[in-house]
C-alpha positions as CSV (number, residue, x, y, z in Angstrom):
1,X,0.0,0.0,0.0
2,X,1.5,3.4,-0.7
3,X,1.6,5.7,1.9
4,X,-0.5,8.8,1.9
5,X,1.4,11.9,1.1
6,X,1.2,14.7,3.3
7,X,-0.9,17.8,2.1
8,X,0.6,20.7,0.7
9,X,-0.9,23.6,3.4
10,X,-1.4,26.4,2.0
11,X,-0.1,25.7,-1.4
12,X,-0.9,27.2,-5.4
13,X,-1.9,25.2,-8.1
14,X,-2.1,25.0,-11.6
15,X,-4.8,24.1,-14.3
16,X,-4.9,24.3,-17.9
17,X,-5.5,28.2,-17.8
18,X,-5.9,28.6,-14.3
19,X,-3.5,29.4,-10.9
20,X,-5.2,28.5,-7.7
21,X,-3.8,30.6,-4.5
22,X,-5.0,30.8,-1.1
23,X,-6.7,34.3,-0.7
24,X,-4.4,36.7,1.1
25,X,-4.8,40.1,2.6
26,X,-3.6,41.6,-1.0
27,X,-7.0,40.3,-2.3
28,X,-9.1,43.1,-0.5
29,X,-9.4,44.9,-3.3
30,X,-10.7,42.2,-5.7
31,X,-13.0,40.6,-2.7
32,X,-14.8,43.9,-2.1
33,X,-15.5,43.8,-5.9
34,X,-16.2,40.5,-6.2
35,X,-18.7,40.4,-2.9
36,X,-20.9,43.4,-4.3
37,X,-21.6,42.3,-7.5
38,X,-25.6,42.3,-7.9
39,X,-24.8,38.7,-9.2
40,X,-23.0,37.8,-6.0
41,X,-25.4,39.2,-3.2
42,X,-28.5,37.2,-4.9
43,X,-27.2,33.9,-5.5
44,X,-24.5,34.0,-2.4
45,X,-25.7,36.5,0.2
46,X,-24.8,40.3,1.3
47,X,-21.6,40.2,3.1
48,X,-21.8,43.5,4.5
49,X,-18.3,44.4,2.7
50,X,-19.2,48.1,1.9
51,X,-15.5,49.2,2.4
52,X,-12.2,47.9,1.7
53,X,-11.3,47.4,5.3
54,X,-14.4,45.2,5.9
55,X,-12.9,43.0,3.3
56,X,-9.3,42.9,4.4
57,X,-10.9,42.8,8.1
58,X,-13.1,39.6,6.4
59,X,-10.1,38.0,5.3
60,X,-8.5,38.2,8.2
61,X,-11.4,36.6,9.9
62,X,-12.7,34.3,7.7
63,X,-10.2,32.9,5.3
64,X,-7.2,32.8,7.0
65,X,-8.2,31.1,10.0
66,X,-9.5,28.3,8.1
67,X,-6.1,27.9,6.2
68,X,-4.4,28.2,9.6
69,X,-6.7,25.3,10.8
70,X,-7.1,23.3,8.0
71,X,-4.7,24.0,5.7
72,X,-7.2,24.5,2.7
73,X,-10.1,27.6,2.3
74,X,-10.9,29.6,0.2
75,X,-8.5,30.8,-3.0
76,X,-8.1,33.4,-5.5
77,X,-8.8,32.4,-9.3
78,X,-6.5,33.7,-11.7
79,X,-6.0,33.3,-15.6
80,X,-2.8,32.2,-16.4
81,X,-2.4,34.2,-19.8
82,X,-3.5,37.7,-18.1
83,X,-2.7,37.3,-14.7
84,X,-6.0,38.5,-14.5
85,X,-8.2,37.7,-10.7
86,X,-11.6,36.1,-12.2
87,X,-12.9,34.9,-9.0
88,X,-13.0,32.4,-5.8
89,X,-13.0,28.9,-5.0
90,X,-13.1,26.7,-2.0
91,X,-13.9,24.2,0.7
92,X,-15.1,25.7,3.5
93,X,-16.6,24.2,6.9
94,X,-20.2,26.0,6.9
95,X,-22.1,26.0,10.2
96,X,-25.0,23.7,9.9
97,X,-23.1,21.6,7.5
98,X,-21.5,18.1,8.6
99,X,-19.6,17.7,5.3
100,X,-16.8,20.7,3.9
101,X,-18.6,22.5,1.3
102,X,-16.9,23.4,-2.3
103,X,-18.1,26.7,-3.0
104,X,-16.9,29.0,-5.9
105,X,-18.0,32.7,-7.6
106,X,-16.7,34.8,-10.3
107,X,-16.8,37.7,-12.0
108,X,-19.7,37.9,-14.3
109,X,-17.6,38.4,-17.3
110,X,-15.9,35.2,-16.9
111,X,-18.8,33.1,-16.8
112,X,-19.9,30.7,-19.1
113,X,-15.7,29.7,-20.7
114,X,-15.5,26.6,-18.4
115,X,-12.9,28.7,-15.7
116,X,-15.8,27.6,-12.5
117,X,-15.7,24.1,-13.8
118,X,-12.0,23.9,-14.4
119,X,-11.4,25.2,-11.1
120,X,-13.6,23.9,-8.7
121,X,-12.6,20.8,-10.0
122,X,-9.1,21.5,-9.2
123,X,-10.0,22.4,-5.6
124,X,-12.4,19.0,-5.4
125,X,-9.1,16.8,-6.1
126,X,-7.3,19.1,-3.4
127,X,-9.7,18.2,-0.9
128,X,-10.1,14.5,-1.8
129,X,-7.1,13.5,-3.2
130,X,-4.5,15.6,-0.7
131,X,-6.7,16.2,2.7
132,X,-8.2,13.2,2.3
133,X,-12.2,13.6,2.4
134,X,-14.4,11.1,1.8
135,X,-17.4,13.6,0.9
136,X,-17.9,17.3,-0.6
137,X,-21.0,18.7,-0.2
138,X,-22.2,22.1,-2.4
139,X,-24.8,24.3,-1.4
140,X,-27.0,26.4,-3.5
141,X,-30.1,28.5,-4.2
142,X,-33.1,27.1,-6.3
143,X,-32.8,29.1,-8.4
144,X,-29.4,29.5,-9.8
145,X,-29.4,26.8,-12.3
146,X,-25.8,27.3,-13.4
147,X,-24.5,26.9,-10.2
148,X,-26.5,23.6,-10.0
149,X,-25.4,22.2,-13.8
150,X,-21.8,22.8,-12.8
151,X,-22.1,20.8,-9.0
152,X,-23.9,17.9,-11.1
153,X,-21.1,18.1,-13.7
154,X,-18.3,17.7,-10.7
155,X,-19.9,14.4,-9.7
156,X,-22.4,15.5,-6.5
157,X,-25.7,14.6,-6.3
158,X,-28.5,16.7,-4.8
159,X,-29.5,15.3,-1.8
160,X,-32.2,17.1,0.3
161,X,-33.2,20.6,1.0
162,X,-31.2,22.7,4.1
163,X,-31.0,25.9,5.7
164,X,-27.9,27.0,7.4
165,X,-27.7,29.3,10.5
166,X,-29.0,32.8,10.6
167,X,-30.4,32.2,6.7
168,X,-34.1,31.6,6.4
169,X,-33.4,30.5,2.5
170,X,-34.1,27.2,1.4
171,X,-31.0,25.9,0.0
172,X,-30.1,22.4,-2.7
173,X,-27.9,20.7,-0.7
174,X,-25.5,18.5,-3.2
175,X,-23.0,15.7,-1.9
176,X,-20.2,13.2,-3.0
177,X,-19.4,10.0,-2.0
């Protein structure tokens, strides 16, 4: 039996077209941009980022601490031939969840040229291949459909219906394995 290799905390990685890096304070900028997209608030939620300080202070807070723990959280999505940030991607312990949740937005302008799919796949083999997991599980709203093709196209299957803590909304609750 080969022995498991150790996980690389805290690492980047590489797709196709894609570098995956842990999210860092340098990312305020980007996260405050990313966070208030119309797009973002409806399908994800309202952060309350309305300054750059509340996302370098959410960073700090949120991401970091989870890479600190963990060794794996939320990273920044950027195009290899640009060096251009597009978006986020993750696993993330949620509250109300049993099972780490893969989770993932980008830019609006990026959507729909496979960089989510290419991506999130990525981070899936990070967390089962290098930490380990048995399961992933995905959350989403009823009503964003792309969100649920592209969890069905990384191999979950929807499961039940959830909420999660201090979120009245009805979520599609995905898992694999």
């Amino acid at each position: 039996m080969e022995p498991k290799k150790q996980p690389r905390k805290n690492s980047s990685y590489e797709t196709e077209r894609l570098i995956i890096r842990p999210m860092s304070l340098d990312d305020k900028e980007f996260i405050f941009e990313l966070y208030n997209r119309p797009k973002f608030i409806q399908y994800i939620g309202d952060r309350n980022i309305k300054t750059i300080a509340d996302a370098e202070n959410y960073i700090r807070d949120r991401f970091l601490p989870q890479f600190e723990k963990l060794g794996f959280g939320n990273y920044l999505v950027v195009t290899k031939d640009e060096n251009k940030k597009i978006g986020g991607v993750g696993i993330f312990e949620r509250e109300g969840l049993d099972v780490m949740d893969i989770g993932f937005s980008l830019l609006e302008e990026f959507e729909g040229k496979g960089y989510a799919y290419e991506a999130a796949l990525k981070v899936k083999s990070i967390g089962m291949d290098e930490f380990g997991m048995k399961k992933i599980s995905a959350i989403t709203s009823k009503d964003n459909f792309s969100s649920q093709n592209l969890i069905e196209k990384l191999g979950l299957q929807f499961k039940k219906y959830v909420t999660i803590p201090n979120d009245e909304e009805e979520l599609m609750y995905y898992e694999l394995g």
